[in-house]
N, C-alpha and C positions, 0 to 999 in steps of 0.2 A: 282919542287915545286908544293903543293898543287893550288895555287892560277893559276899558268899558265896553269896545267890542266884544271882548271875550266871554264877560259878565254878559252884556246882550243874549249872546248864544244860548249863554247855559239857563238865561232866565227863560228861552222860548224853545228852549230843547225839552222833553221828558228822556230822564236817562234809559227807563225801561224800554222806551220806544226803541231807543237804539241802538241797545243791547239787542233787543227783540230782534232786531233785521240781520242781527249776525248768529243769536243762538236761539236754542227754543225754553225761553223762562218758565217755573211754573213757582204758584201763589204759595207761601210760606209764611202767613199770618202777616203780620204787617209790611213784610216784605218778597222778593222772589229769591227761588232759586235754580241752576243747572250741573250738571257737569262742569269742571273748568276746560275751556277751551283752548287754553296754554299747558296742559298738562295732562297726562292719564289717570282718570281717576272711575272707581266704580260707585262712591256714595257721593253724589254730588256734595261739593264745601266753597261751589262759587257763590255769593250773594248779590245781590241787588236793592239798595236801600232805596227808593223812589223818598221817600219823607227827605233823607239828605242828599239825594242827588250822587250818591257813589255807588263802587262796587267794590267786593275784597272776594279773592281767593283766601281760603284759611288753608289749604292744602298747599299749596307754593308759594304764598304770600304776595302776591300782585293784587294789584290795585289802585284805588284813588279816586280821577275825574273818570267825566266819559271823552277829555280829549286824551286821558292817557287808555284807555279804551280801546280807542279807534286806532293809535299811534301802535299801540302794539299787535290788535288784530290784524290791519292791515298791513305790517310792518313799515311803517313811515315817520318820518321828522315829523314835529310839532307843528311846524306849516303849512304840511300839507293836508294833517288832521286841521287845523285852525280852518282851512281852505274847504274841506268836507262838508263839516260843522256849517259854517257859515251858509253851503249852500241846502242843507236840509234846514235850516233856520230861519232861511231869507234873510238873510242879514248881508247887506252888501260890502265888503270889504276895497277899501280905495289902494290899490298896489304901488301908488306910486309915491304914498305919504314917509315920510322918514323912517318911523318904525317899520313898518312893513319890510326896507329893505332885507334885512338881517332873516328874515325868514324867505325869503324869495328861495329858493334850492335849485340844484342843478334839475332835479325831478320836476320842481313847479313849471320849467321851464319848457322840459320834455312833452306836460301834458295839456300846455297852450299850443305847440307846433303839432302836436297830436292832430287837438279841436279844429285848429285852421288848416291843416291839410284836409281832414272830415269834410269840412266846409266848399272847400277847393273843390272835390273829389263829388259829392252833391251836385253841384254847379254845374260841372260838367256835363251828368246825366242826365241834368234837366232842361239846358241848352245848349248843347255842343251837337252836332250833326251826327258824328259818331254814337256821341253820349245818349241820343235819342234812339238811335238803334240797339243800343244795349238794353235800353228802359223798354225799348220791345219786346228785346230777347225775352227779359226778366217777366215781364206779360204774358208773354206765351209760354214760359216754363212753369205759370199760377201762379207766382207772386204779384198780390195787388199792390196800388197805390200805398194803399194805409200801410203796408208791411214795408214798402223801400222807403215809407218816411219813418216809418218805427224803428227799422232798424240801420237806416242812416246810411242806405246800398248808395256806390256813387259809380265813378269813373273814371281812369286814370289817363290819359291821351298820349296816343302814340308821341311821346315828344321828349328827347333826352333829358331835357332838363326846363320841363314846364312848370313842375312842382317847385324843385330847388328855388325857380327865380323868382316866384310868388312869394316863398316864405324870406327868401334874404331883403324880399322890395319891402315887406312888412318888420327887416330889422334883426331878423335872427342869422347869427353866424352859421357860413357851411358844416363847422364842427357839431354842431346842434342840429345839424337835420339829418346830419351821417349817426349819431348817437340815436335819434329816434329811430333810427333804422329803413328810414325814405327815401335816402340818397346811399349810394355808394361810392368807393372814393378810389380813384384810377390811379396806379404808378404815377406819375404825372404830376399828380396831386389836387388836380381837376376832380368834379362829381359828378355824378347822371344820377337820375332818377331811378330808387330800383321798379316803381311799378308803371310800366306803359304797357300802351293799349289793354285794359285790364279792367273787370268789373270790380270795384270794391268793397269787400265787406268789413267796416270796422269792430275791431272786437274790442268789447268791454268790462271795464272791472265790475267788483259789486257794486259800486257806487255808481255805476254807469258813465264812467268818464272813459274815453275811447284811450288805451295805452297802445294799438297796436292794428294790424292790418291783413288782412287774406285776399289776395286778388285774383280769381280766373281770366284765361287769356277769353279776349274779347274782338275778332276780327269780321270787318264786313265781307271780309275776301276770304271765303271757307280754307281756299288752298293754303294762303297765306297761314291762315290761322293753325294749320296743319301740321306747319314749318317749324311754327314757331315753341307748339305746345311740344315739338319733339325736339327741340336744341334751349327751352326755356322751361318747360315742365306747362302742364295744364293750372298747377299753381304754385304761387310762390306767397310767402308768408314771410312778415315782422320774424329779421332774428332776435334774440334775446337783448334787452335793453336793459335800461335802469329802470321803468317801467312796465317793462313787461316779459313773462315770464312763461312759454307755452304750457309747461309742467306746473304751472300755477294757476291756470287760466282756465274757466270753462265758461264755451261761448254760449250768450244766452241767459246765462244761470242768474243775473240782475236782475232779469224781467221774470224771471220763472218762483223767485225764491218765497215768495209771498204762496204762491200757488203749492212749490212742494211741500211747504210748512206743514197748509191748508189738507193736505191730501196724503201726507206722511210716506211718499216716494219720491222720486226721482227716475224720466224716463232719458238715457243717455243713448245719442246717436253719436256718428260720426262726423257727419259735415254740416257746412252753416245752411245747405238750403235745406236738408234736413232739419233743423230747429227752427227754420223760418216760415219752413211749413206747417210743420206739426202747429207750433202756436198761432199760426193765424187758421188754421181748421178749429181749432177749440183745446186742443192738449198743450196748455199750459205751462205743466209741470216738465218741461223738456229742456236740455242741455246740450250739447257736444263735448265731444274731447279736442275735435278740427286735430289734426296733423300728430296726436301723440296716443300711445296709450294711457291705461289710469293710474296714473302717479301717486304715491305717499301722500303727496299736498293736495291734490285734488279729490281724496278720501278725505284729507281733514277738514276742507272745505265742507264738503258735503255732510260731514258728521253734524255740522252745527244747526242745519236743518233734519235730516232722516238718516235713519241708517235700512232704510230701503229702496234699492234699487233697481231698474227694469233697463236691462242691454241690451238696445236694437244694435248691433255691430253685424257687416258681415264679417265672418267668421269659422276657422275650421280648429275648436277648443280641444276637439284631440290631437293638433299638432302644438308645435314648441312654440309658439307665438308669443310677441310682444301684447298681445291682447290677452292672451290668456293667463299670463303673467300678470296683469294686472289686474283681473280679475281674480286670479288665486290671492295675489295680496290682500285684496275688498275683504274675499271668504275670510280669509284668516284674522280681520280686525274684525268680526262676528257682522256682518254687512249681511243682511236678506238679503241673497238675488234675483231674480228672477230671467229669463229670456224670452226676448219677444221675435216668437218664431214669423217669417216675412214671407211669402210664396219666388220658388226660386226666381233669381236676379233681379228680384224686387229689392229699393231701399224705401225708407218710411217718404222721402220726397217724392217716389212716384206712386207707391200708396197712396199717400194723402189725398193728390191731384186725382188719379184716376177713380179710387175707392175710397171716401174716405168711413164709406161704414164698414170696409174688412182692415184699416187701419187700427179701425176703435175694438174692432173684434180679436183683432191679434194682439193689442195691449192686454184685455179683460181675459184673453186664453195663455198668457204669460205662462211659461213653464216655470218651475223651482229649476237654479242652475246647476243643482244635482243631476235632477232628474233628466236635464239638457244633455249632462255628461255621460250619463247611466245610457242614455239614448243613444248618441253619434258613437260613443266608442263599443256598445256594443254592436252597431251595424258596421265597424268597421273592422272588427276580429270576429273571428267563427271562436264562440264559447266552448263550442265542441270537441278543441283542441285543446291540446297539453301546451304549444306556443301562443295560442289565442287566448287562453286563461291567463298567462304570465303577461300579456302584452295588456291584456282588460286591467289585469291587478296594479301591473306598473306606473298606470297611469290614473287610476281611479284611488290607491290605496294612500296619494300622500294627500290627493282631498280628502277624501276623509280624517285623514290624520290634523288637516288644517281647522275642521272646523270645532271652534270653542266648547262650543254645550254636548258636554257627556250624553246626553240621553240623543240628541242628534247626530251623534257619532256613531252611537251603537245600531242607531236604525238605519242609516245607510252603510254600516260595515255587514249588517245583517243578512242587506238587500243585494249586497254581492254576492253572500256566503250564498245565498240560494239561487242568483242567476249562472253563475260558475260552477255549483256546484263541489266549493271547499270546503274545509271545515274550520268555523271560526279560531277555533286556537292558532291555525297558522297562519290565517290573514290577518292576528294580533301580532304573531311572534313576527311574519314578514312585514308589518306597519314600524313595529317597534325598531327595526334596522335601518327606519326611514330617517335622516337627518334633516330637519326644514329649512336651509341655509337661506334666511332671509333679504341677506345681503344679495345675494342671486338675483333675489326678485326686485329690485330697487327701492329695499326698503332704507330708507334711511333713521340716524339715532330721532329721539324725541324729543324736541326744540320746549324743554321745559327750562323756566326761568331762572338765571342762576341768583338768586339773594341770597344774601349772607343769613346760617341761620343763627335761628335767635339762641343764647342759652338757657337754663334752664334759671336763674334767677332774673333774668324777663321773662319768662313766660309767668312763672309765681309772681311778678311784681303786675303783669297784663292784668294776669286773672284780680286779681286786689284792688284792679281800679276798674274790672268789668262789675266785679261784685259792689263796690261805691253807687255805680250806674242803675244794681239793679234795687238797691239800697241805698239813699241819700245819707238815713242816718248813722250809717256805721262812720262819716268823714267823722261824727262826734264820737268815736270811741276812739279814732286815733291821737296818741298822745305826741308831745314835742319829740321827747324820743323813739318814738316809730318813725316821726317824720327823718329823725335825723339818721336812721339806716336806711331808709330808700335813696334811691341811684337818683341823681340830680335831677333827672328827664323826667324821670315818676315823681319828684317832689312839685316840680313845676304843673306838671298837670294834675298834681290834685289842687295844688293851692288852686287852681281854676276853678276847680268844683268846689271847691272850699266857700268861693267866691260867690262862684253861682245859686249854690245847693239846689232848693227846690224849684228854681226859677227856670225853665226850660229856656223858655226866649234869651235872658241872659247869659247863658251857657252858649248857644249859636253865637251870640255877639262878640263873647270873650276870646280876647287873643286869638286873633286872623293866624298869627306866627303857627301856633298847632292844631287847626281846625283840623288838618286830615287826620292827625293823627287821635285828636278827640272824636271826629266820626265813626273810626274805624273801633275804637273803642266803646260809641254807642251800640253799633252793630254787633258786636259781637256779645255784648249784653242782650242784647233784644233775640239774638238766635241761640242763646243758652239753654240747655236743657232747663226744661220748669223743676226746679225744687224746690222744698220744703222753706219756710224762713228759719224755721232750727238748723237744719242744713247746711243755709245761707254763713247765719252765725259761726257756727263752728267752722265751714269754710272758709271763712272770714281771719277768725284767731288764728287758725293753722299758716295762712298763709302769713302774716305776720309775725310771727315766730320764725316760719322757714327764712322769713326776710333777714330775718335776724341772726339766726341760725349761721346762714351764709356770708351774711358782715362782717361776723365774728369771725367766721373761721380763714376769712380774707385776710384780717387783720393780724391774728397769727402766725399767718403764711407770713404777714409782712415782716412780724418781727423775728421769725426763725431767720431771716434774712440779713435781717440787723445784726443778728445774735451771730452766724456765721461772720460778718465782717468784723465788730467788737473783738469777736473771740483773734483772728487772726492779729488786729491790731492788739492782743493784749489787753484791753484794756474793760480793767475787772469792774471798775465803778459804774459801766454802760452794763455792762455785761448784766451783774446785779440789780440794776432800773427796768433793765429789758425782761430778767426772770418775773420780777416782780409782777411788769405787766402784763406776760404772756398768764398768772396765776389770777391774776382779776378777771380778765375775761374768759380764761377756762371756767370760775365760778359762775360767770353770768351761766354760760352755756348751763352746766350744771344746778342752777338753781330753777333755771326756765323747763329743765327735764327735755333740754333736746341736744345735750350733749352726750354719746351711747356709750361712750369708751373711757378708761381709766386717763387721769389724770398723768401726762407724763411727769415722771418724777424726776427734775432740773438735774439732782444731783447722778445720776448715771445716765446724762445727757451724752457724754465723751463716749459710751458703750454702746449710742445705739446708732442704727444706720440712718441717712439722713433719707428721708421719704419725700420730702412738699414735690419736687417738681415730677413725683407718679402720683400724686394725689391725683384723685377726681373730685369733681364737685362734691361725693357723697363720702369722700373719704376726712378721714378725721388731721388736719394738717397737728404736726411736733414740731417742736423747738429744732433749728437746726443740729448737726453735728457738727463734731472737729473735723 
């Protein structure tokens, strides 16, 4: 069955492990904690419960398993997280059992025709005539063996439609091979293959399942191959799918992420033999961008491992560039960066191969990307000028203006003040005219999670069954009528603990119906600031009071409402039951000392203005008016 699968997983999963490969946890007494990675925050409030197997944001409020987890870091259906799971768990999943149907997705489907064209595309390189001369090529350009099965280089063949007919003979429709982005679809309504004669490099997500493709043209016929790179491009790439997404994607970063954890950077090139080299030389921690610059999503990415980064890009960052663009964005979300300076028309792929000790030496001689900038734009203005000082400033003054940390900001506004020869008030007064128009730079809004929030008498009723949790015995000082102002959800889960009390084991066992929301309940006891048990106590009654407090004052909302229609209908003997009882529960309030305000007096009810629906929670609801 579907369900004992699922249960298999999660019994051979550790949730921290898998949290672990998407963000960087750290230990927090019986449990972990980070930043949340759905939301901006600066004191981390994500946790990690390893004892129960969840997580909670307390700052956005997500949470639960680790298949909601993964479902929402990686943004996908529950299939395809189920799909994940299963294979970090060994756990075989049968696709073709009844249950399974309902989860199959247009996605699941995408990322089978993916793997079988991968497979395809393999094949070829390693037995096709052609294929074997690209498997040359790729030899002679220093890629070994171990690197074209690592990173799954294959071969496309010159053939209009050798892929397409492979994958429909295996059962998938032409609509599904055009949707991966393999095929293209002619006026006609016919499709060809978009990758022929073409070396393949599949690119992959974090989980290392191939979404997508980058092919350089590949001809044994130089002239041809000439022809073609100037009416076909040198390459062509996966457009955007349902799986794959280039402004989401960085190539490499699967194999590398353990490593930048490991090393608390990140080295980003441009293209895949650049990452195929770097890492098979010994530099690990290496990525690409392939074919885009650094995007909003490919920061957030990378947030979750370092927020330091090393830019081997060529590059000219005192011009207006889509590179430099993205890298001012990085600066401006507080990102280290650094540059890694290369010797002219060198990239790190023929570094590697030809040098690979001045590769390792221009990593370890990285510039700060200030210092990069301070560098090329002042070589390319004379300081000396009255237009070379305004051209230094114009382009230097809104980085500085980007970056976060005040004392960082002062020392490179400083470092201007003196190579220009200004005086800092005016490269304040001229920074201050600077507007940072984010949206310029493709930033987009912050994909934080919309939940409904809670009010403020859940949150006092939260807190009153974290405090039960951290205190068993306060369940014995709740009496029948405490029970009977708590809101249905909170009676039900204390009767649990009620149940349980001291018992831990039978507390896990109790009612499957609310386990999440009883863990999320443990957890949030267990990460409470330590206080006092006086503390505890009094924390305790207040909050029970306040329960009550706001029952009450619920319930005279209710009946000022009664009393507004009574009154309309005339009819005086409601009218008089209703005074009565809005005067009993005014007492309770009153006698408990958590009522602040004067009692309204029934009798100049007609004289006053009717208030309940501007009440807030903290205001004191009246009897209605006429």
């Amino acid at each position: 069955m579907l369900s004992s699968s699922i249960e298999d997983i999660k019994s051979r999963l550790d949730i921290v492990e898998v949290i672990s490969g998407y963000v960087k946890l750290q230990k927090a007494g019986a449990n972990y904690r980070t930043n949340c990675p759905f939301h901006t925050e600066k004191t981390p409030s994500f946790f990690v419960s390893p004892a129960r197997q969840m997580w909670h944001c307390f700052g956005c409020g997500a949470g639960h398993s680790v298949f909601d987890f993964v479902m929402k870091i990686e943004g996908i259906e529950f299939g395809d997280a189920l799909r994940i799971l299963a294979q970090k768990a060994g756990v075989e999943l049968k696709p073709f059992r009844p249950e399974m149907k309902e989860l199959t997705t247009a996605r699941h489907h995408l990322y089978e025709i993916a793997e079988l064209a991968t497979k395809f595309f393999e094949k070829q390189l390693a037995e096709s005539k052609v294929g074997l001369e690209a498997k040359k090529y790729l030899l002679n350009r220093g890629i070994n063996q171990e690197s074209i099965q690592k990173w799954r280089i294959g071969y496309a063949p010159d053939s209009w439609q050798g892929l397409t007919d492979f994958l429909t003979g295996k059962g998938y429709r032409k609509e599904e091979i055009v949707s991966t982005g393999l095929a293209t679809r002619k006026n006609d309504g016919s499709c060809f293959d978009r990758f022929r004669a073409r070396i393949i490099f599949p690119v992959f997500d974090l989980n290392s399942q191939v979404v997508g493709f980058g092919g350089r043209i590949f001809e044994t016929d130089k002239k041809k191959e000439e022809e073609r790179r100037t009416t076909e491009g040198k390459y062509v790439n996966t457009p955007n799918t349902l799986i794959y997404d280039k402004s989401r994607i960085l190539y490499g970063l699967d194999k590398a992420k353990v490593e930048v954890r490991k090393k608390d950077n990140c080295i980003l090139v441009e293209g895949y033999t650049d990452a195929v080299l770097a890492q098979q030389a010994g530099t690990l921690n290496v990525a690409a961008v392939s074919g885009t610059a650094l995007t909003p999503w490919h920061l957030k990415i990378l947030r979750r491992y370092t927020e330091n980064l090393l830019i081997s890009f060529d590059m000219d960052l005192a011009g207006d560039t889509a590179t430099k663009r993205g890298i001012d964005l990085a600066l401006g979300q507080g990102f280290n960066i650094k540059v890694v300076t290369l010797p002219e028309g060198k990239d790190p792929a023929d570094l590697v191969v030809k040098s690979p000790g001045a590769w390792e030496k221009a990593v370890e001689q990285a510039k700060s990307i200030l210092e990069f900038y301070f560098e090329t734009t002042l070589n390319k203005f004379d300081k000396a000028k009255i237009e070379g000082k305004k051209e230094i400033s114009k382009i230097l003054l809104p980085l500085i203006k980007k970056i976060p940390n005040k004392i960082e900001q002062t020392f490179w506004r400083q470092r201007l003040v003196q190579e220009i020869g200004a005086k800092e008030e005016d490269l304040i007064e001229e920074m201050n005219k600077i507007k940072l128009e984010e949206e310029i730079l493709g930033l987009e809004p912050e994909e934080i999670i919309n939940l409904p929030q809670k009010s403020r008498r859940d949150l006092i009723e939260e807190r009153l069954m974290t405090l039960i949790l951290k205190n068993r015995k306060n369940l014995e000082v709740l009496s029948k009528e405490d029970l009977d102002y708590l809101l249905p959800e909170t009676k039900k889960i204390v009767s649990v603990f009620q149940k349980a009390k001291d018992n831990e084991e039978a507390l896990k066992k109790i009612s499957q119906e609310n386990e999440a929301e009883i863990n999320y309940l443990i957890l949030k006891a267990e990460i409470l600031d330590e206080i006092s048990q006086k503390d505890q106590d009094i924390d305790f009654k207040d909050c029970l009071r306040e329960i009550k407090n706001l029952e009450i004052k619920k319930k005279l909302e209710g009946i000022s409402q009664e009393l507004r229609t009574a009154e309309t209908e005339k009819n005086s003997q409601k009218i008089s039951l209703l005074i009565n009882e809005f005067h009993q529960l005014a007492k309770k309030l009153s006698e408990d000392k958590i009522y602040n305000g004067q009692q309204p007096d029934m009798r100049n009810r007609h004289e006053k203005k009717e208030t309940t629906e501007e009440s807030g929670p903290e205001d004191e609801p009246g009897p209605a008016s006429g």
